[in-house]
C-alpha positions in Angstrom: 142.0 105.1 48.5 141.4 105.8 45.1 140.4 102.8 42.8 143.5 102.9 40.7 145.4 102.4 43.2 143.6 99.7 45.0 143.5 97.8 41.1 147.3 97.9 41.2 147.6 96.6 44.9 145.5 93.9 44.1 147.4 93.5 41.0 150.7 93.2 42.7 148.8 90.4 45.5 147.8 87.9 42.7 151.4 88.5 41.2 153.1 87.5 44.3 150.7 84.5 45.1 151.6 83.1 41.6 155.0 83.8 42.6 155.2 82.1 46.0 153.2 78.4 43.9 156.4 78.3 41.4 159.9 76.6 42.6 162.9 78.9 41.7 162.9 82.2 40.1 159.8 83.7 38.9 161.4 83.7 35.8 162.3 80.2 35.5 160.7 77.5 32.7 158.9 74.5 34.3 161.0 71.9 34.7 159.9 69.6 31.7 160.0 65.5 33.3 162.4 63.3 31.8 161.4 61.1 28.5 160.4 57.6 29.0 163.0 55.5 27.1 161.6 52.7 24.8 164.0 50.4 22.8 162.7 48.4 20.4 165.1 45.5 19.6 165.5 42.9 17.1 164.7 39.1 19.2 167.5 37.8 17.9 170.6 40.1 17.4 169.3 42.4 20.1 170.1 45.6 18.3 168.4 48.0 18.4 165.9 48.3 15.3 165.5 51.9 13.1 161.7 53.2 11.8 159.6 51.2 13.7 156.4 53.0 14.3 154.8 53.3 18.3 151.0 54.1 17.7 149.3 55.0 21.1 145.7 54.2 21.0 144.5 58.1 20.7 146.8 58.0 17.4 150.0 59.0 18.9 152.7 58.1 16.7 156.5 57.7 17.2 159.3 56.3 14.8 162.4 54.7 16.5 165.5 56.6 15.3 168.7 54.8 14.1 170.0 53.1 17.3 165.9 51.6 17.7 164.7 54.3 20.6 161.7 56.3 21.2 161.8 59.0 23.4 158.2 59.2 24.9 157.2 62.1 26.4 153.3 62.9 26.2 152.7 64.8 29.5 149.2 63.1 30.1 150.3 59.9 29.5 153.8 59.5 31.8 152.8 57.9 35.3 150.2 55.8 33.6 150.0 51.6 31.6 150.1 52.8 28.0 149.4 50.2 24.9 151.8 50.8 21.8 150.4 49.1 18.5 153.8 48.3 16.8 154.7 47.8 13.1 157.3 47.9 11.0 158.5 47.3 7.3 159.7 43.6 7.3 159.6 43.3 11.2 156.8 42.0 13.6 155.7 42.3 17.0 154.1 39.5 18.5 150.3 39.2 18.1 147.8 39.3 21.4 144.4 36.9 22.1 142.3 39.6 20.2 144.8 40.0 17.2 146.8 43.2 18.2 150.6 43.6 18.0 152.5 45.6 20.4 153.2 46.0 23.7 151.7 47.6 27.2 154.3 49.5 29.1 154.1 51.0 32.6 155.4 54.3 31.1 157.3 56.9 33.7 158.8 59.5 33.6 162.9 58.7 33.4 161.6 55.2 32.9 162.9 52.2 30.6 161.2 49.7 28.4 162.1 47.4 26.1 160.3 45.8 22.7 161.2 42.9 20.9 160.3 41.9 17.4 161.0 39.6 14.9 162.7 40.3 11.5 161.0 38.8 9.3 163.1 40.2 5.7 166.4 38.5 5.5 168.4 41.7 5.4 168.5 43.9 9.0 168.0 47.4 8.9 170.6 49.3 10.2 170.4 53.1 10.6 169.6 56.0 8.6 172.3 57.6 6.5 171.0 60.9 5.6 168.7 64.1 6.7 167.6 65.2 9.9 167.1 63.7 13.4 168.9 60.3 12.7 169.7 60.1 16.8 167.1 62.2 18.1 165.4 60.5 20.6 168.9 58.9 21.6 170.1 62.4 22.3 166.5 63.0 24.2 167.6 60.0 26.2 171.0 60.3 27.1 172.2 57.2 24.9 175.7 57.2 23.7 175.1 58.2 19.0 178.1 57.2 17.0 178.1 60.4 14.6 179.0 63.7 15.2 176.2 65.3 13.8 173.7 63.2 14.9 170.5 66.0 14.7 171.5 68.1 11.7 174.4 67.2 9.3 175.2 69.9 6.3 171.4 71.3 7.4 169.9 68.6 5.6 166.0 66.9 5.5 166.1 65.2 2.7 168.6 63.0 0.3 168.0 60.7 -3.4 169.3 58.2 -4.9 172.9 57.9 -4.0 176.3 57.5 -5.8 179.4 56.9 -3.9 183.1 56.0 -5.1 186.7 55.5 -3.6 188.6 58.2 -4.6 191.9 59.4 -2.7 191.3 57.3 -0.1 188.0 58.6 0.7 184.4 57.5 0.4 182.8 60.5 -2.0 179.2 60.2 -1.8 176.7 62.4 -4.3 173.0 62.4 -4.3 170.0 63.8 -6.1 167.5 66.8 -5.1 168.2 67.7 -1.1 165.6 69.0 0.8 167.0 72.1 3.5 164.8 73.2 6.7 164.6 76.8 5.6 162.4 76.4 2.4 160.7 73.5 0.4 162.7 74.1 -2.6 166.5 72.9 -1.6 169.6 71.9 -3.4 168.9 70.3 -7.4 172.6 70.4 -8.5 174.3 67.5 -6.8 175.2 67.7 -3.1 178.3 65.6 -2.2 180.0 64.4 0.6 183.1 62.3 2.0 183.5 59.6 4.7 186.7 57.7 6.0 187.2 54.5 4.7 186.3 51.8 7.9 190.1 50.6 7.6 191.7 54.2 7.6 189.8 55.4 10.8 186.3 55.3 9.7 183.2 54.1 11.6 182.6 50.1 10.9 179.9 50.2 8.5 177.3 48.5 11.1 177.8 51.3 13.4 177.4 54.1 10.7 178.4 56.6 8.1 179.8 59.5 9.2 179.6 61.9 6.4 181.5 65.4 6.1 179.3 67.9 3.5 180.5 70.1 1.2 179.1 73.4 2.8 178.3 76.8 1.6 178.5 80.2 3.5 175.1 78.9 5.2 175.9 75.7 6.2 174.0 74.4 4.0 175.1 71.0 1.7 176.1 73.2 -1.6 175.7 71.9 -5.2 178.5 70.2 -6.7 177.8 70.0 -10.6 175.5 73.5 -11.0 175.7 73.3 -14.9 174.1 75.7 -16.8 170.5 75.1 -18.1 167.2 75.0 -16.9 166.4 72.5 -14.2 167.3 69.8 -12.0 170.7 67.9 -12.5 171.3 64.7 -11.6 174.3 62.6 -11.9 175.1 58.6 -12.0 177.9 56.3 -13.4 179.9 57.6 -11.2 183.5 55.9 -11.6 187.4 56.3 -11.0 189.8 55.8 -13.7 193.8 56.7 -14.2 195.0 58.0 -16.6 198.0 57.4 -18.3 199.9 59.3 -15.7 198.9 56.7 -13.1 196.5 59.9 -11.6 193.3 59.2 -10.5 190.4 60.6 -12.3 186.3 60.6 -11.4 183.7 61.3 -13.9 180.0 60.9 -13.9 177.1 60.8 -16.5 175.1 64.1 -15.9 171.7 64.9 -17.4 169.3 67.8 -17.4 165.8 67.2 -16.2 162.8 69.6 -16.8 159.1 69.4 -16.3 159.4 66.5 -13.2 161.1 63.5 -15.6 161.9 65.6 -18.8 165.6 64.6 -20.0 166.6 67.7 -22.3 170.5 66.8 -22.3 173.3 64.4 -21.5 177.1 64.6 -21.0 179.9 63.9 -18.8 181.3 65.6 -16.4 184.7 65.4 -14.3 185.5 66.2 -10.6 187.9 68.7 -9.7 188.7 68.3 -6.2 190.4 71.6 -6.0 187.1 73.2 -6.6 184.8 70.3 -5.0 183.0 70.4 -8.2 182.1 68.8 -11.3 182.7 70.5 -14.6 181.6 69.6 -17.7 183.7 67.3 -20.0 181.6 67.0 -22.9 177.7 67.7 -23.8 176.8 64.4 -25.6 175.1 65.5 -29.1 171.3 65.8 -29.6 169.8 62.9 -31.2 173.0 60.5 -30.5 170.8 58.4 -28.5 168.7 57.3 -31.1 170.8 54.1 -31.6 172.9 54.1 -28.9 171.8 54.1 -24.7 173.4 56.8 -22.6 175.4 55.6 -20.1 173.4 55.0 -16.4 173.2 52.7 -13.0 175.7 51.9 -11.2 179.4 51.0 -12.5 182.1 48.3 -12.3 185.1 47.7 -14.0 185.8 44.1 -15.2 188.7 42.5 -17.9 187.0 40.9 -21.4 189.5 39.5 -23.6 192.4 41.6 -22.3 190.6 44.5 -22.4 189.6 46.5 -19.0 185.8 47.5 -19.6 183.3 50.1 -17.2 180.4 48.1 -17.0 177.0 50.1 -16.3 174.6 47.8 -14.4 170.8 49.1 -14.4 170.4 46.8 -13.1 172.0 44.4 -15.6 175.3 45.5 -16.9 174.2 45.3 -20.5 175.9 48.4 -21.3 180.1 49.1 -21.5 182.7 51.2 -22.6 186.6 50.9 -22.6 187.6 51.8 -19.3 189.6 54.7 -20.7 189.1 58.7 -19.7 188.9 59.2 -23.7 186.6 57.0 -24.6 183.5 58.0 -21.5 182.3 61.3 -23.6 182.1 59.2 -27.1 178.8 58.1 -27.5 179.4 55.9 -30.7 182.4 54.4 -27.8 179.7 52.0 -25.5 178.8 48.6 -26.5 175.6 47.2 -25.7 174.9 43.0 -25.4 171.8 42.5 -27.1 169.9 40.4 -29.6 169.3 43.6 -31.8 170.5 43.9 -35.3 173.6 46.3 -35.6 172.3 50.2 -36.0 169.0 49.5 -34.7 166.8 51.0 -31.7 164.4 48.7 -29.1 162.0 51.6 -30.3 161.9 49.3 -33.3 163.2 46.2 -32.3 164.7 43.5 -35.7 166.2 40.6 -34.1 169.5 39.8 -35.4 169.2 36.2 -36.8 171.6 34.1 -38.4 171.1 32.1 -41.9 170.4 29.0 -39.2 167.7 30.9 -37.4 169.7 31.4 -34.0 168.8 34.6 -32.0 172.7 36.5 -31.9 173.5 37.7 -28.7 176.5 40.0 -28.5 178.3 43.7 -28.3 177.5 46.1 -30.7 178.3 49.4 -31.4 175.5 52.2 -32.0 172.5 49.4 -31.0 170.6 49.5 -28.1 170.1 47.2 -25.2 166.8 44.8 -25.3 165.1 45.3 -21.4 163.3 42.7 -20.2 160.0 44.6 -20.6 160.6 45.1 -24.3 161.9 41.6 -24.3 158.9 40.2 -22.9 156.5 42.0 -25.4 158.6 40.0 -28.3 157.9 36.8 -26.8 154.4 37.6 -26.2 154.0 38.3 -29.9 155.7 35.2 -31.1 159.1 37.0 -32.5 161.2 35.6 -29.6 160.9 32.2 -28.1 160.9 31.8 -23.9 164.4 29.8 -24.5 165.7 32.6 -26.4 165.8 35.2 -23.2 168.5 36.4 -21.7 166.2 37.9 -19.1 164.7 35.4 -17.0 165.1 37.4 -13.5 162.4 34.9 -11.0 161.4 33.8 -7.5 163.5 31.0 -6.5 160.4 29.6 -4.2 157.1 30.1 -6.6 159.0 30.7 -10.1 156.8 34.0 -10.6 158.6 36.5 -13.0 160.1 39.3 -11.2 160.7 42.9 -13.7 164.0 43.8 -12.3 164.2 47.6 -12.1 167.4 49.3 -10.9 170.2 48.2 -8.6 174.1 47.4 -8.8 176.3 44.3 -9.6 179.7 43.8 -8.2 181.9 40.9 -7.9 182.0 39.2 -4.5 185.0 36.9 -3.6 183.3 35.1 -0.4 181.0 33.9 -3.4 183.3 33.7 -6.2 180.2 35.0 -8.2 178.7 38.1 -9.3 176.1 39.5 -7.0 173.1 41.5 -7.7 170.9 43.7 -5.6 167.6 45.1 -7.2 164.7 46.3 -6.7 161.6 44.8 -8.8 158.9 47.0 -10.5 155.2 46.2 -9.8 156.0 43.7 -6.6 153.0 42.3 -4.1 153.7 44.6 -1.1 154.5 47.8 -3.1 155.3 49.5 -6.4 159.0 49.9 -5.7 159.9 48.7 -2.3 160.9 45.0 -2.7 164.5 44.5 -3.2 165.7 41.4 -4.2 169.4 39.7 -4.7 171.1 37.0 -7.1 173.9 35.1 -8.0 175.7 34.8 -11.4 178.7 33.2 -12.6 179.4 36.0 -15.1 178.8 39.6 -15.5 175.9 38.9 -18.0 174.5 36.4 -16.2 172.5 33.8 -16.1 170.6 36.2 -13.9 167.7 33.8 -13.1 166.8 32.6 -9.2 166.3 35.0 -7.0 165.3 35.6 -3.2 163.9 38.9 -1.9 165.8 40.5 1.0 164.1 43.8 1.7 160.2 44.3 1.7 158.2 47.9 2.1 154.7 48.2 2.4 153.6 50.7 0.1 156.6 52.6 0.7 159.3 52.9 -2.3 163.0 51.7 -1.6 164.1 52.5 -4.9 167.6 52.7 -6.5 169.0 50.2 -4.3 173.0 50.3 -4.2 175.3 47.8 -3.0 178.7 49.4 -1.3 181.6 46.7 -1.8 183.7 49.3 -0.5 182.3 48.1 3.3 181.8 44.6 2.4 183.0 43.0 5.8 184.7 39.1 6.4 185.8 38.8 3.1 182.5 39.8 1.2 180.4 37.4 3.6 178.9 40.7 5.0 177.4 43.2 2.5 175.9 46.7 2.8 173.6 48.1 0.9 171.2 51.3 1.2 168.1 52.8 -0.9 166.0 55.7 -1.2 163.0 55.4 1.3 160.2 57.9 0.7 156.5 57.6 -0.4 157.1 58.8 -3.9 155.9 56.5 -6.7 153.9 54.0 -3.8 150.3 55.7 -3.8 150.8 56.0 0.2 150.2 59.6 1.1 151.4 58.8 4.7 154.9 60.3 5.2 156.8 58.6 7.6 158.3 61.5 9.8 161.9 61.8 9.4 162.8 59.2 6.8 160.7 59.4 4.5 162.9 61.1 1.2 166.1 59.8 3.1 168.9 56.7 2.6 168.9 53.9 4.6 170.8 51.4 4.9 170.9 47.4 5.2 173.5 44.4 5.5 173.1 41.3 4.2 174.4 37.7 5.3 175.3 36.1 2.1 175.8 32.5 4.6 172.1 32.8 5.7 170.8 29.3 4.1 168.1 31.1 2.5 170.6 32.4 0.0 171.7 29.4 -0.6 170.4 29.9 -4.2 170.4 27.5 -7.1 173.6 28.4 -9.4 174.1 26.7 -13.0 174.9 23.0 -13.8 176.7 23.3 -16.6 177.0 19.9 -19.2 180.3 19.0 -21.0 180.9 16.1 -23.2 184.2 14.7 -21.8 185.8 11.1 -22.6 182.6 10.1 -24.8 180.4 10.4 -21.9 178.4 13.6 -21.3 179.2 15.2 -17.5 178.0 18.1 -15.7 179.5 20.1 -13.4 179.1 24.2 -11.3 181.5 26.7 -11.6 184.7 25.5 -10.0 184.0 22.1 -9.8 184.8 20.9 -13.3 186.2 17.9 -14.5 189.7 18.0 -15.0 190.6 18.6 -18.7 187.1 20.4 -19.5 187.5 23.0 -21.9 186.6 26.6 -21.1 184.6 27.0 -24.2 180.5 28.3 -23.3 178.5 25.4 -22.6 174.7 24.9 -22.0 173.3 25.1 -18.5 171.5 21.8 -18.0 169.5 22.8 -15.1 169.9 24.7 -11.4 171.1 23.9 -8.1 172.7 25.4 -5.0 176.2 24.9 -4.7 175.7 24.9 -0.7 173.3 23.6 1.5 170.1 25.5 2.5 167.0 25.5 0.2 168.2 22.3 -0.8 169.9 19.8 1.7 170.6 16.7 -0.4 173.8 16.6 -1.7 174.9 14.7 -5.0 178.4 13.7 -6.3 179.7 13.4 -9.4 181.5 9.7 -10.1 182.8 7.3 -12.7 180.4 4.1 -12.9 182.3 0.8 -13.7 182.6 1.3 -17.4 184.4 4.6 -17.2 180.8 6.6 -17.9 179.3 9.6 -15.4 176.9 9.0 -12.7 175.9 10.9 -10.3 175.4 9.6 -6.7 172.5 10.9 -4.7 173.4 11.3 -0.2 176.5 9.3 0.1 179.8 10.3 -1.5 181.8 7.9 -3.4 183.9 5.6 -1.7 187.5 5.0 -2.9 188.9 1.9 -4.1 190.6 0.9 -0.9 187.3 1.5 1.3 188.2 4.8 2.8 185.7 7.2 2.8 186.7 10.7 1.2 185.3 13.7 2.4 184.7 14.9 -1.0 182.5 18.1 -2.0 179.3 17.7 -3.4 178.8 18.4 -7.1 175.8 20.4 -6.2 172.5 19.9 -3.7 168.8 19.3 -4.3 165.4 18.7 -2.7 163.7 15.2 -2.1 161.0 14.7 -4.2 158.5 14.9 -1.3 154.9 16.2 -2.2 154.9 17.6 1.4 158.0 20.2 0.6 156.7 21.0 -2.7 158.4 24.4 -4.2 156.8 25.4 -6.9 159.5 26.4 -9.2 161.8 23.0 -9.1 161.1 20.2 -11.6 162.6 16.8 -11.2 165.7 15.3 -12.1 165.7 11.9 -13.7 168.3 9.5 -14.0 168.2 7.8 -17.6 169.5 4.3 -18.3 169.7 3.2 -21.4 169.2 -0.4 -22.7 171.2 -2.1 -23.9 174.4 -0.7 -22.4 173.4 0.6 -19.0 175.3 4.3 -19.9 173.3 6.8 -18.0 172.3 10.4 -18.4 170.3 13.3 -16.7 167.5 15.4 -17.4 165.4 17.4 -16.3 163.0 16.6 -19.4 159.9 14.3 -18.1 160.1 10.5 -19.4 158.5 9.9 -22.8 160.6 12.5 -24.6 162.4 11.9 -28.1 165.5 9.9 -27.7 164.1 8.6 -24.2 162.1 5.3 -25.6 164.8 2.6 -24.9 165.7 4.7 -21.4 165.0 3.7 -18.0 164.0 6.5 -15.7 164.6 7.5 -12.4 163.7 10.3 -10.1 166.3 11.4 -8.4 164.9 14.8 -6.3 163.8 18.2 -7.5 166.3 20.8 -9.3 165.7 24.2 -10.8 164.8 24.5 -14.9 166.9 26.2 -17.0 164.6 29.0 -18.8 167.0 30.2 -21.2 167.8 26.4 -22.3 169.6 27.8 -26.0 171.9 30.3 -24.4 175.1 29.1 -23.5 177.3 30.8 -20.8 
């Protein structure tokens, strides 16, 4: 037999021996073994937890996608014990006898395990809103996903810093630069989106957004303001007006970016939503912002002195314009509240000072805002007292300074307050990743205690935004998302999947630890001087501005002490400290505490609270309260008393 032939025989052999070793047809794939499922859930809800990291100990490393699960599926390691080192942003795994967290797992194939951890940031993380994969290893797994595109939505990777309004009766969401899978360059002209409101058929906010793109002939999210010009543009302010027809109308601040952070020009713009896109309204003239801030952050709408008012918060809402379509694309329109002389730039800060000396807060026309950076350097040179800020944003535990950076303010009626959520500048754990929220009894503040909610490790959360639109149980719940991504932190380590994506948080506004301290106000009422919090004031007190005598929660938490306001036998105020005031007849009232403060006890110490002292005066026995230490002017024929530990009042000259 020739040797060709005898090569292809024993060709044909080894062919059918590999044949006969495979099950099936010859053709057929190997049949791939079913994922082991890990959930990793938080101890005390049970929920499942989003971007947790699983690190084998050969560097193996998974990130739980939005509903907390892993699918695991490293073909050397599924019929074997397998240690996972787990960690996560503001989330722990309990610690072993040599100092590791995480768990060891039996791992097999079609198998089940489950984590727990403990949240240690007061908000939860929820889900991811944006870019790809959100419920990939759900889908891997078999586990029930709540979106409809829950692998690739509008063929997007990557999503910043969002803007969302109602308009319609829809949720319209916009974002910044979008990454696609085809190509690193994506979309740079403002993608959009819409969602269902939760009451008109859409999912309940805890579950999800479920967001429909704007597509073009690719499928992929197509740019929704593409206005002429060189670079980038972004968008923000985004807000919903009617007109004098009743119609409603959205517009948003646009500007024109080159070379990375270069702002070359500003405007407004309008949606159309025949077209799906914004047009330009008006190009806002070179050099107008000399004097004058262009509109930016995040707005409301809120009544002053009959007038309705947008109100850009950035995160303070120092900057407003008559809530009138006319009036967004006049630049000489927008007030700003600050302590600068009329006509004058923070470039080149002149306090505006009356004949008396006092610093005049107020809104001017064609004057810039004063931001607490600027504001700070003032004070530091001597040309603004401490007492004279209006920006005194601050731990409510240690009293450390926190430089407030962007975020959103909206009114919430389960408070009756004004709530902010921001994210600070230069924090402990990270650049731009610690987000952080307050109360205030007015728009402009006083914006002082605060309590951070969110921590990052080196990872950036920036341009934080609140939705009111999903608050839940009367505005007890609240949601709020932020741009997650490495950018700004100094941390080269992507996190797969989310990093350059939105996710999203809610927020208990009952959990104690928000129980923050609020202004005491003092009045001078019947000839004796009386304090009193928002809401609890005397009868007959006028509504003029009044000092803020010193901080305290409203509720207990922080502070578990509560003090009542009463009349003493000569008609004078005291306050009385644990036990409410008993009526005239003997019954006890179940009356509601004036405010709440901490014992003085050196073994709860809080380092930003100062003591509260009782004064008596002699002759006379009037009494009065303080938070100034005995030996004070005015305080040398005074008893005094310590009666527990309030918060100062930084900004002791402003009234509100």
């Amino acid at each position: 037999m020739p040797d060709c032939y005898r090569s292809i025989l024993l060709a044909v052999a080894l062919a059918g021996i590999a044949t006969s070793n495979r099950s099936g047809r010859a053709d057929d794939p190997p049949v791939r073994p079913r994922p082991f499922r890990i959930q990793v859930v938080d101890a005390a809800t049970g929920r499942g937890v989003p971007l947790v990291e699983l690190r084998t100990v050969n560097q193996i490393r998974y990130v739980t996608d939005s509903n907390g699960i892993v699918a695991f599926d490293e073909p050397g390691l599924l019929e074997t014990p397998v240690f996972f080192t787990v960690t996560s942003h503001g989330y722990e795994a309990d610690r072993d006898n040599f100092g590791y967290r995480g768990a060891r797992l039996q791992v097999r194939a079609g198998g089940s395990a489950q984590i727990k951890i403990r949240r240690t940031n007061i908000a939860e993380r929820l889900y991811r809103v944006t870019g790809a994969g959100i419920y990939r290893d759900s889908v891997l797994t078999g586990d029930p996903v709540p979106i409809r595109a829950p692998l690739l939505n509008g063929r997007v990777l990557g999503q910043d810093s969002v803007v969302n309004a109602v308009y319609r009766g829809k949720i319209y969401w916009f974002w910044g630069d979008t990454n696609r899978p085809d190509y690193p360059l994506g979309n740079f002209h403002v993608p959009g989106a819409t969602s269902e409101l939760p009451e008109r058929g859409g999912l309940d906010p805890s579950r999800g957004v479920d967001l429909a793109y704007f597509l073009d002939e690719k499928g992929f999210a197509r740019p929704t303001a593409p206005l002429p010009g060189e670079g980038p543009t972004w968008i923000s302010g985004l807000v919903v007006l009617s007109d004098r027809d009743g119609r409603e109308r959205m517009f948003a601040n646009y500007a024109k970016i080159r070379n990375m952070l270069d702002v070359y020009q500003r405007g407004l713009v309008e949606f159309h939503p025949q077209t799906g896109r914004f047009e330009k309204v008006v190009e806002f003239p070179e050099g107008s912002g000399q004097t004058v801030d262009f509109p930016s952050g995040h707005p409301f709408l809120h009544e002053d002195g009959g007038v309705e008012y947008v109100y850009y918060a950035a995160p303070y809402p120092l900057l407003r314009v008559a809530a009138d379509p006319a009036r967004l694309g006049d630049p000489e329109a927008y007030e700003a509240y600050t302590p600068l002389r009329p006509g004058t730039a923070r470039s080149r800060p002149d306090l505006d000072r009356g004949t008396d000396g006092e610093l005049r807060y107020g809104w001017k026309r064609n004057t810039q805002v004063l931001p607490q950076d600027v504001q700070d350097r003032l004070i530091a040179s001597g040309q603004m007292h401490p007492r004279e800020a209006i920006l005194n944003f601050r731990d409510v535990e240690s009293g450390k300074r926190v430089l407030a950076h962007g975020g959103s303010v909206y009114w919430n009626p389960h408070r009756n307050r004004w709530i902010m959520i921001a994210v600070e500048s230069f924090g402990t754990s990270s650049f731009l990743g610690e987000v952080w929220y307050a109360e205030a009894d007015t728009p402009l503040g006083p914006w002082i205690y605060a309590r951070k909610v969110v921590t990052h490790e080196k990872y950036s959360f920036y341009n934080p935004k609140q939705h009111p639109m999903l608050d839940q149980q009367g505005g007890r719940i609240i949601y709020f998302e932020g741009t997650y991504t490495t950018t700004f932190s100094g941390n080269s380590d992507m996190t797969p999947r989310y990093d350059y994506n939105q996710v999203m948080y809610r927020l208990d506004l009952d959990d104690p630890r928000l129980a923050l301290p609020v202004p005491v106000y003092t009045t001078l009422k019947g000839g004796a001087t009386r304090l009193f919090v928002k809401g609890r004031q005397p009868e007959g007190a006028d509504r003029t501005a009044h000092l803020v005598a010193f901080f305290a929660p409203d509720r207990p938490g922080i502070a578990n002490v509560p003090v009542y306001g009463d009349r003493d036998s000569s008609g004078g105020f005291i306050l009385r400290v644990g036990n409410p005031p008993r009526e005239a007849d003997g019954k006890a009232p179940r009356p509601t505490p004036l405010f709440y403060m901490r014992p003085d006890d050196p073994k709860e110490p809080m380092g930003a609270t100062v003591r509260l002292y009782e004064y008596v005066e002699e002759p006379g026995g009037r009494r009065s309260y303080s938070v100034e230490a005995p030996g004070g002017p005015g305080r040398t024929t005074a008893k005094a008393h310590p009666l527990g530990r309030v918060w100062p009042n930084p900004a002791g000259t402003l009234r509100w």
